[in-house]
C-alpha positions as CSV (number, residue, x, y, z in Angstrom):
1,X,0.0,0.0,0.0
2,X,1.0,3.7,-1.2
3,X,-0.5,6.9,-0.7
4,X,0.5,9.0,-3.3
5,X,0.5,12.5,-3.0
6,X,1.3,15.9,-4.9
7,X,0.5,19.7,-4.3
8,X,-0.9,21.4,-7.4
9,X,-2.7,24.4,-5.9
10,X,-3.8,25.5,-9.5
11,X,-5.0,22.4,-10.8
12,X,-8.5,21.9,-11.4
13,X,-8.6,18.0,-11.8
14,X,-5.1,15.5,-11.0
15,X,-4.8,12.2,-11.4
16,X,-2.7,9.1,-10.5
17,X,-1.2,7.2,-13.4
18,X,0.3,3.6,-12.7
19,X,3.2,1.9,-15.1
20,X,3.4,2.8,-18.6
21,X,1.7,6.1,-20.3
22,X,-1.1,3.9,-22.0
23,X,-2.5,2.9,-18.6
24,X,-5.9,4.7,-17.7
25,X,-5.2,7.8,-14.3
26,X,-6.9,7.0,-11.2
27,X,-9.0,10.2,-10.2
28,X,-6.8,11.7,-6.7
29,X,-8.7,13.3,-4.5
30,X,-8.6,17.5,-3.3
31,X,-7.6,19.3,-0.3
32,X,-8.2,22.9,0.2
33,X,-4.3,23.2,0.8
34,X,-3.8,22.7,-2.4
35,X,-2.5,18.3,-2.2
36,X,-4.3,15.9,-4.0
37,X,-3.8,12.5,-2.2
38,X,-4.9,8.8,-3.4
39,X,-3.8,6.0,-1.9
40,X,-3.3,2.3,-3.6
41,X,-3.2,-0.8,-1.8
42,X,-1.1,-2.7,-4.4
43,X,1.6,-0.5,-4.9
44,X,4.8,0.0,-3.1
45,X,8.7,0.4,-3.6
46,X,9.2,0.0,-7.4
47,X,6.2,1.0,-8.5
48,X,6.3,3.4,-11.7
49,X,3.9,6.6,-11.7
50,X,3.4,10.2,-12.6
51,X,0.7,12.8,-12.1
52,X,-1.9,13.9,-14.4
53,X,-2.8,17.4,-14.3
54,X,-6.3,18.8,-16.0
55,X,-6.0,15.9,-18.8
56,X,-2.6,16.5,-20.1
57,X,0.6,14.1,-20.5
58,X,1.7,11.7,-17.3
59,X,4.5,14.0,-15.3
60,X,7.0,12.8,-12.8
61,X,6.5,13.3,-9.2
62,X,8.7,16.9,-8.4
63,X,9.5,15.2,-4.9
64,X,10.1,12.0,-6.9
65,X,12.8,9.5,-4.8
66,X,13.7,8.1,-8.3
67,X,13.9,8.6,-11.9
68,X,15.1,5.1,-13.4
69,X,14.3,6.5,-17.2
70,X,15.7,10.2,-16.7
71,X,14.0,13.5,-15.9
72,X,11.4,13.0,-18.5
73,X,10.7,9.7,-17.4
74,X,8.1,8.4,-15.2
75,X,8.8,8.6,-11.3
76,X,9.4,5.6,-9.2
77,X,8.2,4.7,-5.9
78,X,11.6,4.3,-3.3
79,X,10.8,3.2,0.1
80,X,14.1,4.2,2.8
81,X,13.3,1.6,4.6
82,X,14.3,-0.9,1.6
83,X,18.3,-0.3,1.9
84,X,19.9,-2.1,5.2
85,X,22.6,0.4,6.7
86,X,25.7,-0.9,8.1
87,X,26.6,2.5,10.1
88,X,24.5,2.3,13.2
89,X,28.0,3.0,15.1
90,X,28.7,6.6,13.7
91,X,28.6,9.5,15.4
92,X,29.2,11.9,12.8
93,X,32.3,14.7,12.1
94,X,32.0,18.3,13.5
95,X,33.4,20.6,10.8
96,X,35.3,22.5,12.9
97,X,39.1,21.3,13.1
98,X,37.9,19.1,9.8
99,X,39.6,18.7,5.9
100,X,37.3,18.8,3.2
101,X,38.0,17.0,0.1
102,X,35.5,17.8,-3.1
103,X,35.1,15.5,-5.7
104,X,32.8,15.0,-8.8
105,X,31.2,11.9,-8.9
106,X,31.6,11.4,-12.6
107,X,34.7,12.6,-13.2
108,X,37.0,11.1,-9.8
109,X,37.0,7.5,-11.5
110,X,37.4,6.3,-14.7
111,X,33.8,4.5,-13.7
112,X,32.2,8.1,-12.6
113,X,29.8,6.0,-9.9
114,X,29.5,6.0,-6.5
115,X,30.8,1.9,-6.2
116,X,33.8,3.1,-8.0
117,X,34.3,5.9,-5.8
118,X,34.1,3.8,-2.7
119,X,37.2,1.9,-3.7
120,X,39.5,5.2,-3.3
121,X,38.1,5.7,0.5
122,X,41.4,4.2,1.9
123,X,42.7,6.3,0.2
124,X,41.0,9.7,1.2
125,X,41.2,8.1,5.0
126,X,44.8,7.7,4.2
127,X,45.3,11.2,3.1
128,X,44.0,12.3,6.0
129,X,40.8,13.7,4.9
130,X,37.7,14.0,7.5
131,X,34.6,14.8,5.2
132,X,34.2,14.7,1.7
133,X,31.7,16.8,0.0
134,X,30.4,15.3,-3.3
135,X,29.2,17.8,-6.2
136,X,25.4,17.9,-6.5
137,X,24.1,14.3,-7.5
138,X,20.5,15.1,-7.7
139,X,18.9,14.3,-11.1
140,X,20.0,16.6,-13.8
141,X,19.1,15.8,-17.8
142,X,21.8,13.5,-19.9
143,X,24.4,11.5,-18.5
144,X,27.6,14.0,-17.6
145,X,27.1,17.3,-16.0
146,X,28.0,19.4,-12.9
147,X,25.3,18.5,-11.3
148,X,24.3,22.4,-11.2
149,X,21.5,21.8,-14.0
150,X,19.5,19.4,-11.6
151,X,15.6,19.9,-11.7
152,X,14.5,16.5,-9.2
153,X,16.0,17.8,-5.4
154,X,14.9,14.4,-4.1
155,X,16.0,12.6,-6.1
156,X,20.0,10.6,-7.3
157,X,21.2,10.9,-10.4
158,X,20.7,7.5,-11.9
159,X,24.2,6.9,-14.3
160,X,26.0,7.5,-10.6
161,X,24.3,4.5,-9.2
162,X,21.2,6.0,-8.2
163,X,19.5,6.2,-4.4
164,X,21.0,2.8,-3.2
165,X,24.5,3.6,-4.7
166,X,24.4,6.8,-2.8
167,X,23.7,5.0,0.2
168,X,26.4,2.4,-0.6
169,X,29.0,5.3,-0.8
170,X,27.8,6.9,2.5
171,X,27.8,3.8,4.0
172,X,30.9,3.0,3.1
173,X,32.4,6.4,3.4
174,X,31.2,6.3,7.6
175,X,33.2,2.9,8.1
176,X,36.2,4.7,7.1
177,X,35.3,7.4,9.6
178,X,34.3,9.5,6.4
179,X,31.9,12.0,6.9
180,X,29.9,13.3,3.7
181,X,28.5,16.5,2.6
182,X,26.1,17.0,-0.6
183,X,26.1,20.0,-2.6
184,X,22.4,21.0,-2.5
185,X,21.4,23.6,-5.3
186,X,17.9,25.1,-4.4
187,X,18.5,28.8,-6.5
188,X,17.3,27.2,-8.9
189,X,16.0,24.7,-11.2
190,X,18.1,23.2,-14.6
191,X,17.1,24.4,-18.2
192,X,16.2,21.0,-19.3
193,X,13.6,18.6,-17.6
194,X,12.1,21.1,-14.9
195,X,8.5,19.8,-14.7
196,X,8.1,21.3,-10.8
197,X,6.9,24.4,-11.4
198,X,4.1,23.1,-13.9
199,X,2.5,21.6,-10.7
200,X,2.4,24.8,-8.4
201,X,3.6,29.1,-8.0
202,X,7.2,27.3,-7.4
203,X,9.0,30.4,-9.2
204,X,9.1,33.7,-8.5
205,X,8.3,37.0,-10.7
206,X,11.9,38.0,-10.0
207,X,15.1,36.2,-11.8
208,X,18.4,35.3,-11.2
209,X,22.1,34.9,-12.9
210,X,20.4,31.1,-14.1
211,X,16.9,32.1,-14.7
212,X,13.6,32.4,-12.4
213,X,14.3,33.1,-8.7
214,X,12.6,30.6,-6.3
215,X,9.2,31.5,-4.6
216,X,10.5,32.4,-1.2
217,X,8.1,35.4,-0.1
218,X,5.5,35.3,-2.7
219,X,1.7,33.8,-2.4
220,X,2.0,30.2,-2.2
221,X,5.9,30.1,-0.7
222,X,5.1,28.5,2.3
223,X,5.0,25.5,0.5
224,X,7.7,25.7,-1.9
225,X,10.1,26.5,1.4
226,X,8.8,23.7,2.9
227,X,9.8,22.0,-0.6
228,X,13.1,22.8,-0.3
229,X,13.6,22.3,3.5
230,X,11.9,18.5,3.0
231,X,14.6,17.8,0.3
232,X,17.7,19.1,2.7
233,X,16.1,16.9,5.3
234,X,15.7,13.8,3.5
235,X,20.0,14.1,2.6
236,X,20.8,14.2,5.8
237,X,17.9,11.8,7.4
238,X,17.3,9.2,4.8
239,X,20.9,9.2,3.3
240,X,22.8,10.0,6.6
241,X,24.7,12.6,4.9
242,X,26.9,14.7,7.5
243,X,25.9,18.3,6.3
244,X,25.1,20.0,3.0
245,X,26.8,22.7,0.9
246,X,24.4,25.3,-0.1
247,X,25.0,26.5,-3.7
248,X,25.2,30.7,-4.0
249,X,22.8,31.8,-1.0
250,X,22.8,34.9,-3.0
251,X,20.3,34.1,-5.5
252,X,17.8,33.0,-2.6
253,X,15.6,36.3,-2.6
254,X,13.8,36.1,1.0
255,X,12.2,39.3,2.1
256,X,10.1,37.3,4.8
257,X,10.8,38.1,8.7
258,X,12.2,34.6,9.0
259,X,15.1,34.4,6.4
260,X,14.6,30.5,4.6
261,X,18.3,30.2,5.7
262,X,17.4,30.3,9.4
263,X,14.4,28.1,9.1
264,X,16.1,25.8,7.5
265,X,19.2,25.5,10.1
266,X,16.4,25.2,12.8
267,X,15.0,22.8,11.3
268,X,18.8,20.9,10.7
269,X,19.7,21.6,14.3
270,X,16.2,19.8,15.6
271,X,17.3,17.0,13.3
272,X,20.7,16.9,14.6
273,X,19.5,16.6,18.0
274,X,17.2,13.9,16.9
275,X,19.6,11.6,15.2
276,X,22.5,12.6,17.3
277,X,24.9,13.6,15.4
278,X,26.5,16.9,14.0
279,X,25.0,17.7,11.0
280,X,26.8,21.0,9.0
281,X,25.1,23.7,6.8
282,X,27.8,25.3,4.4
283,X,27.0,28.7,2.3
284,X,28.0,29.7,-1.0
285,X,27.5,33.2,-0.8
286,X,29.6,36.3,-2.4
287,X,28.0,39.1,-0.4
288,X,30.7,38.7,2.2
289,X,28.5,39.1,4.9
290,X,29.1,37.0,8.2
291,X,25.6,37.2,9.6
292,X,25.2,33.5,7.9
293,X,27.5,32.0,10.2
294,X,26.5,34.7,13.5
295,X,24.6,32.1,16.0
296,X,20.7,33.0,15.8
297,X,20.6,34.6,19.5
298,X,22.8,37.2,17.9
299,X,20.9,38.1,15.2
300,X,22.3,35.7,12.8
301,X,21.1,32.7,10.5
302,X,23.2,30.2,12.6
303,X,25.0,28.2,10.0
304,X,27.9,26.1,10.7
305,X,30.5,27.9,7.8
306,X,30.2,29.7,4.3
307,X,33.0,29.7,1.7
308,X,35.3,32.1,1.5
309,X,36.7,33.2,-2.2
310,X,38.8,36.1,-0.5
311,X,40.8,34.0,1.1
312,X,41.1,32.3,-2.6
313,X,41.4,35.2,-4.3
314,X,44.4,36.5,-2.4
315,X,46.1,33.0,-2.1
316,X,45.9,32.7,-6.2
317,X,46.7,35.9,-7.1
318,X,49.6,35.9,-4.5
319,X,51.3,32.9,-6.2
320,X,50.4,32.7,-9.7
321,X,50.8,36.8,-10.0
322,X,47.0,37.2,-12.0
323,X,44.9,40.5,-11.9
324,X,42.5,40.4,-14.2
325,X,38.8,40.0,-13.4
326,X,38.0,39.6,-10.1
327,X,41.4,39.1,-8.9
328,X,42.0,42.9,-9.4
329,X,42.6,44.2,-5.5
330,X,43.9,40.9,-4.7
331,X,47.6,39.9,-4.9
332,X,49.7,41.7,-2.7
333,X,51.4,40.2,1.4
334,X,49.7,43.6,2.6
335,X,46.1,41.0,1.2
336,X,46.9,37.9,2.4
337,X,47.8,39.2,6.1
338,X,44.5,41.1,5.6
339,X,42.3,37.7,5.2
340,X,44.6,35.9,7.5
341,X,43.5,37.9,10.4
342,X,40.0,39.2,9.1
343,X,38.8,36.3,6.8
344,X,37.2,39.2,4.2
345,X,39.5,41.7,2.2
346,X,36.5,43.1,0.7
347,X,35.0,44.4,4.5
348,X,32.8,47.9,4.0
349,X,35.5,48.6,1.3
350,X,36.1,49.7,-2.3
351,X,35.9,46.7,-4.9
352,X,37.3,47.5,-8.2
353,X,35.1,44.6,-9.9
354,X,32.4,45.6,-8.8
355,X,32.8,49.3,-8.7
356,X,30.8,49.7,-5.5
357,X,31.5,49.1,-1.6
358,X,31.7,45.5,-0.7
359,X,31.2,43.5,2.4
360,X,31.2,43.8,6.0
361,X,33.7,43.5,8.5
362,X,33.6,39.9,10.1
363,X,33.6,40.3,14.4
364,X,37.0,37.9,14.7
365,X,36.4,37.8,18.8
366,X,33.3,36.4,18.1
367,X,33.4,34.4,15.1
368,X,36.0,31.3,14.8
369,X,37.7,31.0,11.7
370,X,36.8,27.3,11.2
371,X,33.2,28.8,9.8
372,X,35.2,30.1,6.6
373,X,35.9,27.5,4.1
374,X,38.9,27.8,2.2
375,X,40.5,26.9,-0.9
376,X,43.8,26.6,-3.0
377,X,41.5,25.1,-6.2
378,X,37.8,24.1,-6.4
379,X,35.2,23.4,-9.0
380,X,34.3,27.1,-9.5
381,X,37.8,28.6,-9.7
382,X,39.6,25.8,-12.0
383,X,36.2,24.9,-14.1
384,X,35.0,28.4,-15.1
385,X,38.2,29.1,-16.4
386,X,38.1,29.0,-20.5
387,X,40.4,25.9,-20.5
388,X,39.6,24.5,-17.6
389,X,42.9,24.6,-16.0
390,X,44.6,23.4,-12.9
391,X,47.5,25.2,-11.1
392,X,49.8,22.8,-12.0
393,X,49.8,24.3,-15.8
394,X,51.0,27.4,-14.2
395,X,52.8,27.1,-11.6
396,X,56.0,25.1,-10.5
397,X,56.1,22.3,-7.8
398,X,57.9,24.8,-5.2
399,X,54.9,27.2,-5.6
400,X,52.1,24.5,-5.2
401,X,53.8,23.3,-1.9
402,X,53.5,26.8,-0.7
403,X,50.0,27.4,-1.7
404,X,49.7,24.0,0.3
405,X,51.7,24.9,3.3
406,X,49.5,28.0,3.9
407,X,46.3,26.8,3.3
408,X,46.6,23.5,5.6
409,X,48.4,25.9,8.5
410,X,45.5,28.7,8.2
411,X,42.6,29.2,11.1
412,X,40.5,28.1,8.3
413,X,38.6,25.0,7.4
414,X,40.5,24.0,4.6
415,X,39.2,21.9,1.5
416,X,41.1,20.3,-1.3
417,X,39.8,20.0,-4.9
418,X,40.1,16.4,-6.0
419,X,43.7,15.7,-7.6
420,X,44.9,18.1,-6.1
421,X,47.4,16.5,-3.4
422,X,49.4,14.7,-6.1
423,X,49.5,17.8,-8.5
424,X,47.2,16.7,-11.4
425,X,47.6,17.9,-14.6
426,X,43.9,16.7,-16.2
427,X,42.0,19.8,-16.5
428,X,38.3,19.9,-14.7
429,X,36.3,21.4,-17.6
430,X,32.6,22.9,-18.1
431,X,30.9,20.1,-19.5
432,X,27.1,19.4,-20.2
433,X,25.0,16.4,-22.3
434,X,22.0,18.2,-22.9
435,X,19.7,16.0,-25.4
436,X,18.2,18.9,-26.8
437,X,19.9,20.6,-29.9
438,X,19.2,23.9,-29.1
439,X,19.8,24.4,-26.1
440,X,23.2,22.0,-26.6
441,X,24.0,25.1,-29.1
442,X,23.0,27.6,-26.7
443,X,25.0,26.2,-24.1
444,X,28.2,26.0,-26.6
445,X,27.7,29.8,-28.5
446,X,27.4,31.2,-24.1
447,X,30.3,29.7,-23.3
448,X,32.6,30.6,-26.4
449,X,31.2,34.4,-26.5
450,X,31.3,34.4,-22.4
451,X,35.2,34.1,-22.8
452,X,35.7,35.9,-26.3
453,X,35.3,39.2,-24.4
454,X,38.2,38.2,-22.1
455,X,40.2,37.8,-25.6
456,X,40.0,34.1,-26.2
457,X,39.5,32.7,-29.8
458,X,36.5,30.5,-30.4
459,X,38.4,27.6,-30.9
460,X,40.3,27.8,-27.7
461,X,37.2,27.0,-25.4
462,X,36.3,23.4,-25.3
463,X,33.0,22.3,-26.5
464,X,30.9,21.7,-23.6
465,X,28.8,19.4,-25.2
466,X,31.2,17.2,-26.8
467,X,32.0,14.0,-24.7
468,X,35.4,14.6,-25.5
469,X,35.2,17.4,-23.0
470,X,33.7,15.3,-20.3
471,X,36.6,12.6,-20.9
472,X,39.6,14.8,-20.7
473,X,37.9,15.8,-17.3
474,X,38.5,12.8,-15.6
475,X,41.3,12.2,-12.8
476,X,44.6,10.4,-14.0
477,X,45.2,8.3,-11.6
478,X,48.3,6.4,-12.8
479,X,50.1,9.8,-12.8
480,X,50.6,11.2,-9.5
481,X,53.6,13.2,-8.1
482,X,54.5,11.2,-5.4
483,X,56.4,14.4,-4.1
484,X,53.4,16.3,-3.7
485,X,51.3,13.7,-2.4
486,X,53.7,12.9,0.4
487,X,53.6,17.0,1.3
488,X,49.8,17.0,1.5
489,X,50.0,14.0,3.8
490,X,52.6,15.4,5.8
491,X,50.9,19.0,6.2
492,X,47.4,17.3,7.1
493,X,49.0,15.4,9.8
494,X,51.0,17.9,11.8
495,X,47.8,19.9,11.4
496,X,45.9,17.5,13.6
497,X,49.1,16.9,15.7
498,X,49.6,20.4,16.6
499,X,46.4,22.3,17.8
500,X,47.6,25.7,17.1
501,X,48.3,25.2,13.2
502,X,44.5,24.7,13.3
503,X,43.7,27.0,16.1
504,X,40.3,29.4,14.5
505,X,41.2,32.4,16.8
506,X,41.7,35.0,14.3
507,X,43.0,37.8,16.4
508,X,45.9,35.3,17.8
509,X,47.1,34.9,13.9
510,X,50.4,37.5,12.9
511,X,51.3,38.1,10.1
512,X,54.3,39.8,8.8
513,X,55.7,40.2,5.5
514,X,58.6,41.6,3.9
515,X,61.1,41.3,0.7
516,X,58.7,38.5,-0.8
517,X,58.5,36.6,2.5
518,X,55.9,35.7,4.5
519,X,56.1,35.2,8.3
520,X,53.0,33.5,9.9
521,X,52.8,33.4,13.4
522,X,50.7,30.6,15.0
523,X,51.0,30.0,18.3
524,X,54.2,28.2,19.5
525,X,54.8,27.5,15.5
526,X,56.1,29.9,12.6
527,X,54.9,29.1,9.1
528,X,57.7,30.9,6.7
529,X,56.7,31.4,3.5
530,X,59.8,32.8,0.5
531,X,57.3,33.6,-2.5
532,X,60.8,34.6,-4.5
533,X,63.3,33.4,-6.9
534,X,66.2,33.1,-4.3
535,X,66.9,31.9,-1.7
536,X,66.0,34.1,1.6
537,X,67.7,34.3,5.1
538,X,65.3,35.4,7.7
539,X,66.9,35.7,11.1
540,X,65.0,33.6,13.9
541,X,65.9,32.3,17.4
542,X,66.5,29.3,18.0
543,X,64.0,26.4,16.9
544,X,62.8,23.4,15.8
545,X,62.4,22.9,11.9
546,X,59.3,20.5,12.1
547,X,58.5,20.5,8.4
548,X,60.0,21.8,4.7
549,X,59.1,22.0,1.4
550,X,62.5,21.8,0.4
551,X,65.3,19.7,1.6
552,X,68.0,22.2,0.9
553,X,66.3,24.3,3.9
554,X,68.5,25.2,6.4
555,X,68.5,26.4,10.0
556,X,71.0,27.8,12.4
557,X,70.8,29.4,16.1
558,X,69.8,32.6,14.9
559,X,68.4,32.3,11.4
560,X,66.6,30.1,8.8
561,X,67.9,30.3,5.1
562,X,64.8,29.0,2.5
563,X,65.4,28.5,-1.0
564,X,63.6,29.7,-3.6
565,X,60.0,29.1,-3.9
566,X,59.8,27.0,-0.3
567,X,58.2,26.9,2.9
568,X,58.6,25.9,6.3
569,X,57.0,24.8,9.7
570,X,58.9,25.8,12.9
């Protein structure tokens, strides 16, 4: 026995049709909230079905738990209760004192599923990784794709092993002491396959960089929050995931008293204590604004961390030496000691990019830095780049052990970008499999004119659509730096050895910088950074060298000599 249920305020008639599209609809009955219910005593967990509405073609369910034929397919019954967990012993991962590790699904394995991902756990757990937060893997249209195009938000992408395969990779992922986060896109919905907002007011009359805004505030949004709310709950109920990463906050328009960001980390917090078991809400956002991460009894949202692309921003353009775009005021020692100790460089101050104010100042006595994210490379920075390319194609091994050594010794929570601890050299590329021709040619002429303002010829942007584009993607395993790997190991472990390279208190962090050299003070420990060409002698007392980039480091009584492009740990 089923009940089946769907809210379609607008429709005058709905009904229920079972298996294939030739089957006569069941008639579902009306509430005055809008849901039409109809329950049938022979169906259950496999059971194929879409909705009906006012005599028109059978549509999947838009809180569908499965989509075996694709978005445009029907909907499939999926009862929880039908997958046996093996993880009753977990007790989850806090994020504070936590590395992050993002991968693709598609693209980490030559397999691009979540069985073949669960064969490079020991691996991660090796590494020394605590939580690993997976791209979005709700249903998008084709067969490759971000994930950012998804239109079912209850639903798993079926060509990554659909909803048991994501609870075979959780699973899995918790016996290595793995925690998981999801990446949980609810601005909104994908260009191809978005059958939702047929069924109800789910969009608003206002827009956003991707297209129509989500109802938040408008007539009817009471039910598209709880829409949203009921899909971040089922991740992190039904598939035990250990927190979500909320994709650009941004675009959420809310002009309600109650801010669906705060509802929805009550309603995560209530579930924590339920399950019990910390359960992490992540931000997206570029408005630089702290009150996400300010605890609700001070007049915050009260989530657990938000990304931080200043801290990005000044770590790229600080190594690699680029300024154009958004990089602009970024760049400079006199930047990086600024996000260091602040977390923001844009705080209440001029941005060039944006030829306006940006930001706020973040309250560092109040706010750990562990609720700031932080990155070296991620999807965003390396993908939306015309070619695609890592750090590796620009700058040499001594730089990208630097870049390493500061993020994994910051107050931050730091995250790596898959591939990056053993210095790949595959690119990560924009890549879509839209079926539809033209919007496949829409895609392809956005993306060649989107970087043919920044001066690149046509014929330099990869195709997105062309599967050679989603294959050139894809990790090389078989050629790793062993070098580079053994760095990243060795940084991640003296950061969990010694509490003060991980220490969030902002206002305990010093930095000073001078004649390309950066000095990081941390505690008992000094981080020495020499961003130059030649070797640099930096006098010092008397100290223990507990970790260098470069074996050709020396240290005396009264002074440390790097060479070039090299970092220590003292």
């Amino acid at each position: 026995m089923h009940e089946f249920r769907v809210w379609a305020p607008s429709a005058s008639t709905v009904s229920l049709s079972i298996g294939d599209s030739s089957s006569p609809s069941s008639p579902m009955a009306a509430a005055p909230d809008g849901w039409w219910t109809l329950t049938v005593p022979d169906a259950g967990h496999g059971t194929d079905y879409g909705f009906v509405l006012d005599g028109g073609e059978a549509l999947p369910d838009p809180r569908s738990r499965r989509q075996p034929s694709g978005v445009h397919g029907l909907s499939q019954v999926y009862e929880h209760d039908s997958y046996t967990w093996s993880d009753g012993d977990w007790k989850g991962r806090q994020l504070p004192g936590s590395v992050i590790y993002e991968l693709h699904v598609g693209t980490f394995t030559p397999g691009g599923t979540f069985d073949a991902a669960i064969e490079k756990l020991p691996y991660l757990r090796d590494l020394g990784i605590d939580m690993i937060e997976l791209l979005p893997v709700n249903t998008f249209n084709g067969t490759w794709n971000w994930g950012y195009d998804g239109v079912g938000w209850h639903a798993v992408q079926e060509s990554y092993g659909g909803p048991d395969g994501l609870k075979r990779f959780i699973d899995a992922a918790h016996t290595h002491g793995l925690g998981v986060i999801i990446d949980a896109v609810y601005n909104h919905f994908g260009p191809s396959g978005a059958y939702t907002p047929t069924f109800g007011p789910y969009l608003s009359s206002g827009a956003n960089t991707w297209g129509r805004s989500l109802n938040l505030d408008e007539a009817h949004s009471g039910e598209v929050r709880r829409f949203i709310i009921d899909s971040a709950l089922q991740w992190l109920r039904d598939y035990h995931a250990d927190g979500l990463r909320l994709d650009a906050v941004h675009a959420l328009v809310d002009r309600g008293a109650t801010h669906l960001l705060e509802e929805l980390a009550v309603a995560v917090d209530a579930l924590s204590t339920a399950v019990g078991r910390p359960l992490s809400l992540i931000a997206e956002s570029d408005l630089n604004d702290a009150k996400l991460v300010t605890a609700r009894e001070a007049g915050g949202y009260g989530l657990h961390a938000q990304w931080d692309d200043d801290v990005h921003h000044a770590l790229h353009a600080l190594l690699t030496g680029e300024r154009q775009g958004y990089y602009g005021d970024f760049g400079s020692p006199a930047c990086f000691a600024t996000v260091w100790t602040s977390a923001f460089f844009h705080a209440g101050t001029w941005s060039s990019f944006r030829g306006r104010v940006h930001g706020r100042p973040v309250d560092t006595l109040r706010i750990p830095g562990h609720r700031f994210v932080v990155c070296l490379q991620n999807h965003d920075q390396i993908g939306n780049r015309a070619t695609g390319d890592r750090l590796t194609a620009t700058l040499s091994d001594g730089l990208l052990k630097v870049g390493a050594t500061l993020l994994l010794t910051s107050p931050f929570t730091p995250m790596l970008f898959m591939g990056e601890e053993f210095a790949a050299r595959t690119p990560w590329q924009f890549f879509t499999s839209h079926p539809e021709p033209s919007l496949a040619t829409a895609v392809r002429e956005g993306r060649r004119e989107e970087f043919a303002a920044h001066g690149w010829p046509p014929g330099d942007v990869p195709d997105p659509q062309d599967p050679a584009t989603f294959e050139h993607s894809h990790l090389d395993w078989s050629a790793q730096d062993p070098s580079m790997l053994a760095v990243y190991r060795s940084l991640i472990a003296l950061r969990k050895r010694h509490p003060a390279l991980s220490d969030p208190r902002l206002p305990l962090v010093e930095v000073i910088h001078d004649d390309g050299v950066l000095l990081i003070r941390r505690g008992p420990h000094t981080v020495v950074a020499n961003l130059t060409s030649t070797p640099r002698t930096i006098p010092l007392s008397t100290a223990c060298l507990l970790f260098t980039t470069d074996e050709a480091t020396v240290l005396q009584s009264d002074s440390l000599t790097l060479p070039p492009e090299s970092a220590a740990i003292l």
